[in-house]
C-alpha atoms as one frame of an Amber mdcrd trajectory, in Angstrom:
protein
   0.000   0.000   0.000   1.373   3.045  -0.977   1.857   5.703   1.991   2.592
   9.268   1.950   3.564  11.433   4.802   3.745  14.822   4.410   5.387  16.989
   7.423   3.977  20.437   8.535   6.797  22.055  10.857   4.164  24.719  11.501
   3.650  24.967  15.155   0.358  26.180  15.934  -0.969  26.569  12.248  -3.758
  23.629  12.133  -2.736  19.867  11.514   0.960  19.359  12.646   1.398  16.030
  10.937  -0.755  15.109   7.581  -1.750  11.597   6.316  -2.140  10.507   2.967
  -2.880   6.672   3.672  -5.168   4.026   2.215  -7.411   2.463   4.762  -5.937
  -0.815   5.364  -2.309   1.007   7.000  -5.328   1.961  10.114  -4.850   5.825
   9.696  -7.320   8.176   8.775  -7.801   9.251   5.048  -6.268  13.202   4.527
  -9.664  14.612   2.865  -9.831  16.619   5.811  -7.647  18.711   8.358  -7.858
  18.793  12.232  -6.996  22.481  13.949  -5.177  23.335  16.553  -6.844  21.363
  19.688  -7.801  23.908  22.342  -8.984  22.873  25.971 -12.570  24.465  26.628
 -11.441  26.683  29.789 -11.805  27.230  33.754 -15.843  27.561  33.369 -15.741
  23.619  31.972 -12.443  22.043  33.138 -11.348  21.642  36.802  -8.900  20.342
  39.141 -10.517  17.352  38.848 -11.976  14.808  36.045 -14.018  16.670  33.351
 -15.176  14.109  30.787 -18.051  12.871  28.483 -18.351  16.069  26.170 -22.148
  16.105  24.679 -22.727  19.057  22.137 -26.632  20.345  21.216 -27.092  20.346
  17.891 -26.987  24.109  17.578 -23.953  24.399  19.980 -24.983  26.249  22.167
 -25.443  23.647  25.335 -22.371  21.617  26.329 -23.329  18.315  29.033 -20.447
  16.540  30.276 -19.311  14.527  33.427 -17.576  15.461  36.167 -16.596  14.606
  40.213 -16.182  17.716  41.449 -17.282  18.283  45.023 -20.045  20.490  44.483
 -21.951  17.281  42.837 -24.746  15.242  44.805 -22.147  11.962  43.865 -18.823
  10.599  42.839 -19.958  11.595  39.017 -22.770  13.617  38.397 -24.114  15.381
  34.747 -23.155  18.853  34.408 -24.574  21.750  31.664 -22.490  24.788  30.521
 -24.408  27.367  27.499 -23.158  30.145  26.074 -25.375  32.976  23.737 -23.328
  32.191  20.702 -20.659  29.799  19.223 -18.270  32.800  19.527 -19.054  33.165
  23.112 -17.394  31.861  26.098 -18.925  29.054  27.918 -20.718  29.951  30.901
 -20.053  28.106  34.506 -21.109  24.748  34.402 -24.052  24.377  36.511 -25.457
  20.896  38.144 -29.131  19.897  37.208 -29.602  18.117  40.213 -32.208  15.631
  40.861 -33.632  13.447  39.434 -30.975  13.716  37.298 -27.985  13.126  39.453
 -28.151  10.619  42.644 -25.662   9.864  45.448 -24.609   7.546  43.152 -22.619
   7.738  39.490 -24.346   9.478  36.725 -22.463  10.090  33.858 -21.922  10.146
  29.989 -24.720  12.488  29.036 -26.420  11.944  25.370 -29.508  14.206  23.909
 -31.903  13.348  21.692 -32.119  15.683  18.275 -34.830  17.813  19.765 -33.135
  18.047  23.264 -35.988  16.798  25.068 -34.640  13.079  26.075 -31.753  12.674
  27.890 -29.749   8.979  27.840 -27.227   8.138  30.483 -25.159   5.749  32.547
 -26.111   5.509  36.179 -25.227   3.702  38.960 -28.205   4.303  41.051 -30.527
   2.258  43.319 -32.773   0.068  40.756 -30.926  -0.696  38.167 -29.968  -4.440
  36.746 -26.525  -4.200  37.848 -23.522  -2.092  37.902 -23.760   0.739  35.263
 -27.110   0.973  33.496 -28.354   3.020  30.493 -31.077   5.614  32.232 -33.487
   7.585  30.326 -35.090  10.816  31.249 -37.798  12.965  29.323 -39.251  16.965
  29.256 -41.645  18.381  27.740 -39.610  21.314  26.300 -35.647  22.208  26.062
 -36.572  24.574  29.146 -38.790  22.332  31.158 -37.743  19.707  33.805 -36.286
  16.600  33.465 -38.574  13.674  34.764 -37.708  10.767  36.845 -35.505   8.925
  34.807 -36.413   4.892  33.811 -34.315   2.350  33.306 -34.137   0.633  29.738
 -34.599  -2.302  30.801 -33.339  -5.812  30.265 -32.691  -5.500  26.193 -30.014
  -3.302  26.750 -28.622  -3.762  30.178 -27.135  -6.589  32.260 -25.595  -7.462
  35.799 -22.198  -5.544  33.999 -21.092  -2.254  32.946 -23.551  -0.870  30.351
 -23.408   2.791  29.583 -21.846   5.531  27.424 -25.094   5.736  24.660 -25.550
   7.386  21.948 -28.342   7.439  20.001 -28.938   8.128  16.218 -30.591  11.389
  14.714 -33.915   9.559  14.211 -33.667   7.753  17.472 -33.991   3.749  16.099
 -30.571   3.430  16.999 -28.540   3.296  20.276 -24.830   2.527  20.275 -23.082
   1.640  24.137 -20.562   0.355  25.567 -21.005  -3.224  27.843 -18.133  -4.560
  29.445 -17.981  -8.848  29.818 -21.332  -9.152  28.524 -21.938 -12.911  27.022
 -21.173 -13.305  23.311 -18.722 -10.138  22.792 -15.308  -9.992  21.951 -13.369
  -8.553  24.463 -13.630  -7.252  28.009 -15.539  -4.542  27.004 -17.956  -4.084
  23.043 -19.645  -1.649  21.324 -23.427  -3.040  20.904 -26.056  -1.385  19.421
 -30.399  -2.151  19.780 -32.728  -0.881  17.502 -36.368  -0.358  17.560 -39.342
   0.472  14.568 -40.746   3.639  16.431 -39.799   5.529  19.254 -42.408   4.932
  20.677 -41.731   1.187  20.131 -39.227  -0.869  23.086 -35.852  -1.482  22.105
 -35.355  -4.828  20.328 -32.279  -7.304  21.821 -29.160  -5.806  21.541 -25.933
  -6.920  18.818 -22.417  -7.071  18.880 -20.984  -4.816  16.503 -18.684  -7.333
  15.570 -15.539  -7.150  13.922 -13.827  -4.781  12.536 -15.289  -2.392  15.232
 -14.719  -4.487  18.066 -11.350  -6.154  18.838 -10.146  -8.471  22.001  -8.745
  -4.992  22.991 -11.077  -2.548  25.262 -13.420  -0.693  22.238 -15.676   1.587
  23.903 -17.315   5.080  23.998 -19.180   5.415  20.525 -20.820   8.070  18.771
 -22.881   7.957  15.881 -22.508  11.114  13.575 -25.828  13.026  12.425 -26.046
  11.434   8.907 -25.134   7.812  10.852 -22.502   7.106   8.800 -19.517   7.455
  10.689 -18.962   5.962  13.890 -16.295   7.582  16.357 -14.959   4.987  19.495
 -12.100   4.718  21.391  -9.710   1.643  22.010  -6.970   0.641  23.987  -8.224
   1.564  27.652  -6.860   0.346  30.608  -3.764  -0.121  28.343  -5.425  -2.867
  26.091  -3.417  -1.730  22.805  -5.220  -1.947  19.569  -2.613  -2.567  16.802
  -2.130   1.422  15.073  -2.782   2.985  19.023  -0.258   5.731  19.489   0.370
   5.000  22.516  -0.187   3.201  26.105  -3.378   4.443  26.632  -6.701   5.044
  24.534  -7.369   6.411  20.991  -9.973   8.201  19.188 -10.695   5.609  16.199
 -13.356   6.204  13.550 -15.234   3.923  10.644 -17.541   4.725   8.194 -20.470
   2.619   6.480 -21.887   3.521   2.546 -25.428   3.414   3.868 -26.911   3.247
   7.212 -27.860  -0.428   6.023 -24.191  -1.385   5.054 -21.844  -3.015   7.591
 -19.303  -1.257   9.118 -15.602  -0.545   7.227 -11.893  -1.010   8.934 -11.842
   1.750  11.868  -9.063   4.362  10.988  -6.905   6.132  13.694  -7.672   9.339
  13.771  -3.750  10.422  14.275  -2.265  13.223  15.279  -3.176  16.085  16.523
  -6.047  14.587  18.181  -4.608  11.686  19.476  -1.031  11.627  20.819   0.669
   9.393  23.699  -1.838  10.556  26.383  -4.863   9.024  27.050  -7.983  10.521
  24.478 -11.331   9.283  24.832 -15.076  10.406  24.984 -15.007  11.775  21.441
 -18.227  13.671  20.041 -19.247  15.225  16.464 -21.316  18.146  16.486 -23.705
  18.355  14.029 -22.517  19.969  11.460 -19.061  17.731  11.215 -16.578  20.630
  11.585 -15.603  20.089  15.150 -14.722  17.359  17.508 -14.931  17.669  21.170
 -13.237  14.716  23.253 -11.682  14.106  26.384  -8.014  14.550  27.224  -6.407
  12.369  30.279  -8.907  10.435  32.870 -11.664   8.154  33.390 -14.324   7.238
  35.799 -12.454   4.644  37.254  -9.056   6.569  38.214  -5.565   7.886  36.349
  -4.731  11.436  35.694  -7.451  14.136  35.394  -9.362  14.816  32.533 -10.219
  17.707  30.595 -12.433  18.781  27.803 -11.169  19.711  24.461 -12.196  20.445
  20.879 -10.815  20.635  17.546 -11.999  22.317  14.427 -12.385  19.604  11.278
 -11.935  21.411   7.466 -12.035  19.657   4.232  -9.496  19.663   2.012 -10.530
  21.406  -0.993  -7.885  22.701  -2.907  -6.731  20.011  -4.284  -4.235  20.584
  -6.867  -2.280  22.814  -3.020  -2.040  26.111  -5.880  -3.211  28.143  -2.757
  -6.484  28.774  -4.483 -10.188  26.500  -5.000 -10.926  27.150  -8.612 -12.016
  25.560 -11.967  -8.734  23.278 -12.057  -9.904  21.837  -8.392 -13.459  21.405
  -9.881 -11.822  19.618 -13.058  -9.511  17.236 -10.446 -12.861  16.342  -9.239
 -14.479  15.382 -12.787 -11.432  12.969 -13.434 -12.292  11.183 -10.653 -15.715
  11.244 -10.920 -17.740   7.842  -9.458 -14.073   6.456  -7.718 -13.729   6.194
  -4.514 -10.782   9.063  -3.946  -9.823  10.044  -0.016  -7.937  12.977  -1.574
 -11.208  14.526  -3.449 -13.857  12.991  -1.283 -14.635  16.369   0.877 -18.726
  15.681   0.589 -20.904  15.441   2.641 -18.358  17.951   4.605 -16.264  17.055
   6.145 -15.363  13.120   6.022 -16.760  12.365   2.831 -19.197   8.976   1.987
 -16.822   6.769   0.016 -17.487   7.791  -3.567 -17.020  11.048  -5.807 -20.249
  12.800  -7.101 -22.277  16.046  -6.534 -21.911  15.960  -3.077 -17.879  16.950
  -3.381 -19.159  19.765  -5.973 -21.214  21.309  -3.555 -18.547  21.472  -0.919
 -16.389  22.475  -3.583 -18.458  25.207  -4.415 -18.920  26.879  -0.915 -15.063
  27.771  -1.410 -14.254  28.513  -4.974 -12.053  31.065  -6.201 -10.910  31.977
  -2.246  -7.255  31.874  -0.956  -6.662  29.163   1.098  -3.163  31.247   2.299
  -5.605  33.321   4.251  -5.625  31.955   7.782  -6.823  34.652   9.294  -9.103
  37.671   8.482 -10.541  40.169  11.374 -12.372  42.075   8.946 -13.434  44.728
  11.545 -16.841  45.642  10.326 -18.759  44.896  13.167 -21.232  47.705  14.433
 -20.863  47.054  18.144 -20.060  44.581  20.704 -16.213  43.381  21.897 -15.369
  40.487  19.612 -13.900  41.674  16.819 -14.849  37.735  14.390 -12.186  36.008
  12.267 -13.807  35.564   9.457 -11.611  32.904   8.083 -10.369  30.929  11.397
 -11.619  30.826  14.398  -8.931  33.466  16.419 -12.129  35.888  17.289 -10.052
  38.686  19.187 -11.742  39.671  22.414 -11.700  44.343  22.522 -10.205  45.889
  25.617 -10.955  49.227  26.834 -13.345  51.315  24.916 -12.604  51.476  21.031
 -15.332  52.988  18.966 -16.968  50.641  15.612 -16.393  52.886  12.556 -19.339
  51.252  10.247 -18.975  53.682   8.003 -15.522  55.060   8.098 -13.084  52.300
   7.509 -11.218  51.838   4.213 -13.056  48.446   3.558 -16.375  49.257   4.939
 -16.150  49.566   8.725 -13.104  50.117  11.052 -12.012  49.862  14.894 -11.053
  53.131  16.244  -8.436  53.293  19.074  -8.433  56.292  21.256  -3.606  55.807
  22.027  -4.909  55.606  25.962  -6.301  51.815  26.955  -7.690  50.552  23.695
  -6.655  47.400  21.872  -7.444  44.243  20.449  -6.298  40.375  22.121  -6.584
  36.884  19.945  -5.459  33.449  20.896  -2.478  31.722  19.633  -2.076  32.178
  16.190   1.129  31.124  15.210   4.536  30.762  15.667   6.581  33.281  14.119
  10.119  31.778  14.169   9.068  28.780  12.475   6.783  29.290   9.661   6.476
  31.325   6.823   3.956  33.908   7.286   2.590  37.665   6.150   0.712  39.989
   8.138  -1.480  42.991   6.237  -3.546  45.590   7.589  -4.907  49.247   7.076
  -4.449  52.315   9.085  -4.827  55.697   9.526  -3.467  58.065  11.951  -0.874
  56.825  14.842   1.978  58.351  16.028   5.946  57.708  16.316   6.344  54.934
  18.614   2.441  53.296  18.937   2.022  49.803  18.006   0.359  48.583  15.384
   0.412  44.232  15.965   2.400  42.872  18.136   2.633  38.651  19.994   2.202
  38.927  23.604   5.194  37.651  26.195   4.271  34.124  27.331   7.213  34.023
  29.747  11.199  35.050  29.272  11.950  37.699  26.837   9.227  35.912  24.163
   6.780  38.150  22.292   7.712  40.380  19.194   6.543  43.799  17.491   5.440
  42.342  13.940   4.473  46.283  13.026   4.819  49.466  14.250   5.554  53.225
  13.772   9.092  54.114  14.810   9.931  55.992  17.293  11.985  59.045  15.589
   9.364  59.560  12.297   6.941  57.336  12.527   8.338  55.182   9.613   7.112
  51.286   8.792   9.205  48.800  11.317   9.256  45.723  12.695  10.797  44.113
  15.670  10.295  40.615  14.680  13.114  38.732  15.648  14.632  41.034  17.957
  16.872  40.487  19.584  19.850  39.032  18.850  18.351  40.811  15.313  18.392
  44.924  14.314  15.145  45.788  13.781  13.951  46.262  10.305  13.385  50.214
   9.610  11.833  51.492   6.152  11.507  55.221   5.399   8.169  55.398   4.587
   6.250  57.839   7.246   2.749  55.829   8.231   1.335  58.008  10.510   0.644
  60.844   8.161  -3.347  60.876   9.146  -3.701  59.260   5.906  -5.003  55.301
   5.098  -2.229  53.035   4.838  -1.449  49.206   3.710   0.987  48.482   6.070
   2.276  44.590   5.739   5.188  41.869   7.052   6.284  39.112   4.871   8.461
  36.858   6.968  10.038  33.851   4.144  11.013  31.169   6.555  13.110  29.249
   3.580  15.307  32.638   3.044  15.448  33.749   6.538  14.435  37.286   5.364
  11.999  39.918   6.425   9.779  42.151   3.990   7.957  45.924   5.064   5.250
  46.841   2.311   3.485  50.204   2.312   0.672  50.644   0.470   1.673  48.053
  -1.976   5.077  48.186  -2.302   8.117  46.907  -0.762   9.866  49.361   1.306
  12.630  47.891   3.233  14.118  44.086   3.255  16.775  42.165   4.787  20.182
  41.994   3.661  21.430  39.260   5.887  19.629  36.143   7.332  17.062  36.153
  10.248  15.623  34.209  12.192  15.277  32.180  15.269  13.142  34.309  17.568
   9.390  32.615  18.951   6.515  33.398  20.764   4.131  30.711  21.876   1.359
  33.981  22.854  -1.425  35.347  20.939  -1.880  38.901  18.917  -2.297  42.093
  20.568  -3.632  44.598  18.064  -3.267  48.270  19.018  -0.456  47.826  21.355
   2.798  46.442  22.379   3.270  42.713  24.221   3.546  44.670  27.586   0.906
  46.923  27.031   3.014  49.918  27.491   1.212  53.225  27.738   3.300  54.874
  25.124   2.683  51.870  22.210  -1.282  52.410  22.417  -2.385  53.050  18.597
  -4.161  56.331  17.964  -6.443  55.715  14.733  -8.702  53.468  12.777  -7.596
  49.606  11.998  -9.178  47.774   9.323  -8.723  44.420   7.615  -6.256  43.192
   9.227  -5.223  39.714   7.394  -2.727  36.865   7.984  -1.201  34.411   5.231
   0.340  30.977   5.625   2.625  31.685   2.694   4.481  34.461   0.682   2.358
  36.154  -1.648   3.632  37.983  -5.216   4.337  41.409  -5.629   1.317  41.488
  -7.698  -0.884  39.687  -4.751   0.473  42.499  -2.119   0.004  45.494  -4.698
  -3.826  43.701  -5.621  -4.657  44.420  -1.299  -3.150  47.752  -1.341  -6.506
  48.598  -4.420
């Protein structure tokens, strides 16, 4: 079987290590891209174990397990919301009984319309250890009822828990541990039923390739049922392609919700690594992953909550733009069964090449997929400032004013030079990528900031643009020290708009100041060598010093994963 690897030495810039393999080498097919994972926060993770991620479908309710003390048991079922999917998560709050017991409740699963809840429990009444539980309400805001057990079709004197049920709700996938006829200590089983309204019929083994003599466990069914997500390997139970002692996410796929099940694929790195993941679940609409990082309910390191974005790969001939020669890639291979051009039904594919792939295709023709980044600024109020490319919304501090009106591409951020700037996450590392940074301005002064990284401890953190301190000519600080700074003599702060970019070329070590479209200043001699690990601070300095605030409008600001032409930079600068 012929395998490909390609290496991404990108730190921080979405999927560190890229698979091209066929399905039988038990790694996942590269017709997608994972992100950067990022751990959900204070309001969701504790000191303690946070696991069992549950999405809504719109994203906006997040139910999970956890043992913290302010439970009514060793696990109970905790809820988090937020307004938005660019909002923080609120605390996580504990819907008590009948919910939770003295007892273990745990791995949380919603029905479609939110109104029945599935679980594990451990309480008084049921058949045996861990039981599937389910509770009903009469509307997402109404109370939950007493829960009932589902009886002896599904459950045992073992461990049965961890459901999840299908979109329709005729199937539900669990986990049961030594249960007669599986194939290991603990299977992934799944019972059906004609209505639901109708009992759930005996349940089945899975069988193989799904389940293994290893531990397979934790499944979840995606929205169209075609993909099946499970770990294996816990309680360091190794199944051949793990990456390490501990569990795996794993995933396989089926044609038709009829068809059997294909060979489970590793989902690789970055998701899984040498720690223990587990608990993963899709949201609806396939683009991101949330799982569970470290810990289970039976002891070992804490765990926390994380999530990862999922992106198809559509350009597919990697010319850095979706256009007529991707579409024709995808005619050639029209009716095959190609990982590389099978992006539809978004993101994972199903298996064969056809109008599906054109329609993803088409919600991404003729853009650059070098732009990583893009805060466009045109909001009208509020204090996110939205990436409208990524996902880096930057958070506004102090008390800018929203330009709709007055910005050089439609709206603009004004920044009063006193307390105002902008804050992102992580973005990138800037020592070991190639990367350019572009934005408009007008006004400043000598010495204010334009972009700069934060310090994440030591002397990290650089100025990526700024006005300097003499004329207010282009510079950046990128790189130093042990580098000079890089000075043009173009004036910026002039009260008139502005392109102002940085080209960094990580293969010739050289730095590149444009103004307005043109380059203005370059390096002679190599550079390089410099990091930050900390996110973007627009309208200031990395230690927020009072003299680097940025007096003017920002708009547009953009980042690139790759150099662009002299005719791409002077194209912006229109």
């Amino acid at each position: 079987m012929k395998k490909t690897i390609l290496l991404d030495s990108r730190k921080g810039g979405g999927l560190t290590l890229v698979m091209v393999l066929g399905l039988a080498t038990g790694i996942a097919n590269a017709d997608y891209v994972f992100g950067t994972p990022e751990i959900l926060g204070p309001t969701i993770n504790t000191s303690v174990h946070d696991l069992t991620p549950y999405i809504a479908p719109d994203e906006l309710s997040l139910y999970f397990s956890s043992d913290r003390p302010e439970g009514y048991g060793s696990f109970d079922i905790w809820m988090s919301t937020r307004a938005t999917k660019e909002d923080p998560w609120s605390e996580a709050v504990n819907p008590g009984p009948p919910i939770n017991t003295p007892d273990t409740d745990w791995s949380p699963c919603l029905s479609p319309d939110g109104c029945t809840l599935y679980f594990g429990s451990w309480r008084v009444g049921g058949m045996g250890m861990d039981d599937l539980w389910v509770s009903t309400r009469p509307t997402i805001n109404g109370p939950w009822g007493e829960p009932s057990n589902l009886g002896p079709n599904i459950n045992t004197s073992e461990n049965d828990g961890s459901p999840s049920i299908s979109s329709d709700g005729l199937e539900l996938y669990f986990i049961s541990a030594f249960r007669s006829g599986g194939h290991g200590g603990s299977d992934i089983w799944m019972a059906t039923r004609e209505t639901q309204d109708s009992e759930w019929g005996p349940a089945v083994n899975l069988g193989s390739p799904v389940n293994t003599e290893c531990e397979d466990s934790f499944p979840m069914l995606s929205a169209d049922g075609l993909l099946l997500f499970f770990c294996s390997g816990l309680v360091g139970s190794a199944r051949p392609g793990t990456m390490g002692f501990f569990s795996d996410i794993w995933m396989a796929r089926r044609p038709s919700r009829d068809a059997a099940w294909g060979e489970p694929v590793n989902l690789g790195e970055p998701v899984n690594s040498v720690e223990d993941e587990s608990f993963p679940h899709l949201s609806t609409d396939g683009r991101t992953l949330y799982y569970t990082v470290g810990g289970s309910p039976w002891g070992g390191p804490r765990g926390d909550l994380y999530q990862v974005s999922i992106d198809p790969i559509v350009d597919l001939n990697s010319d850095g733009i979706v256009n007529a020669l991707d579409i024709c890639i995808i005619v050639d291979h029209w009716g095959e069964d190609d990982a590389l051009c099978d992006i539809g039904p978004t993101p994972f594919g199903d298996g064969i090449i056809d109008i599906e792939d054109l329609k993803v295709l088409a919600e991404y023709l003729f853009e650059d997929y070098r732009l990583i980044h893009h805060w466009m600024l045109d909001e009208t109020g509020g204090d996110i400032a939205h990436d409208s490319v990524g996902d880096k919304n930057a958070v506004i501090y102090g008390d800018p004013l929203w330009q709709p009106l007055a910005g050089r591409i439609d709206g603009a951020l004004a920044l009063d030079g006193e307390d105002d700037y902008l804050r992102t996450p992580f973005i990138l590392n800037p020592a070991s990528r190639t990367f350019c940074v572009f934005a408009w301005i007008k006004g400043g002064a000598p010495g204010q900031t334009i972009i700069s990284q934060k310090d994440v401890g030591g002397d990290q953190g650089n100025t990526w643009l700024m006005a300097d301190a003499s004329y207010g000519r282009l510079m950046t600080r990128l790189m130093h020290p042990p580098f000079s700074p890089l000075i043009s003599q173009s004036v910026i702060t002039d009260n008139q708009w502005h392109h102002v970019g940085l080209m960094y070329d990580f293969i010739a070590l050289h730095r590149y100041l444009y103004v307005d479209g043109i380059e203005v200043a370059k390096d002679g001699d190599f550079v390089g060598g410099k990091g930050s690990e900390g996110g973007l601070i627009m309208g200031a300095d990395k230690t927020l010093n009072a003299a680097s605030f940025f007096s003017g409008l920002i708009d547009d600001v953009r980042i690139y994963n790759n150099v662009l032409t002299e005719e791409e930079i002077a194209a912006l600068a229109q």
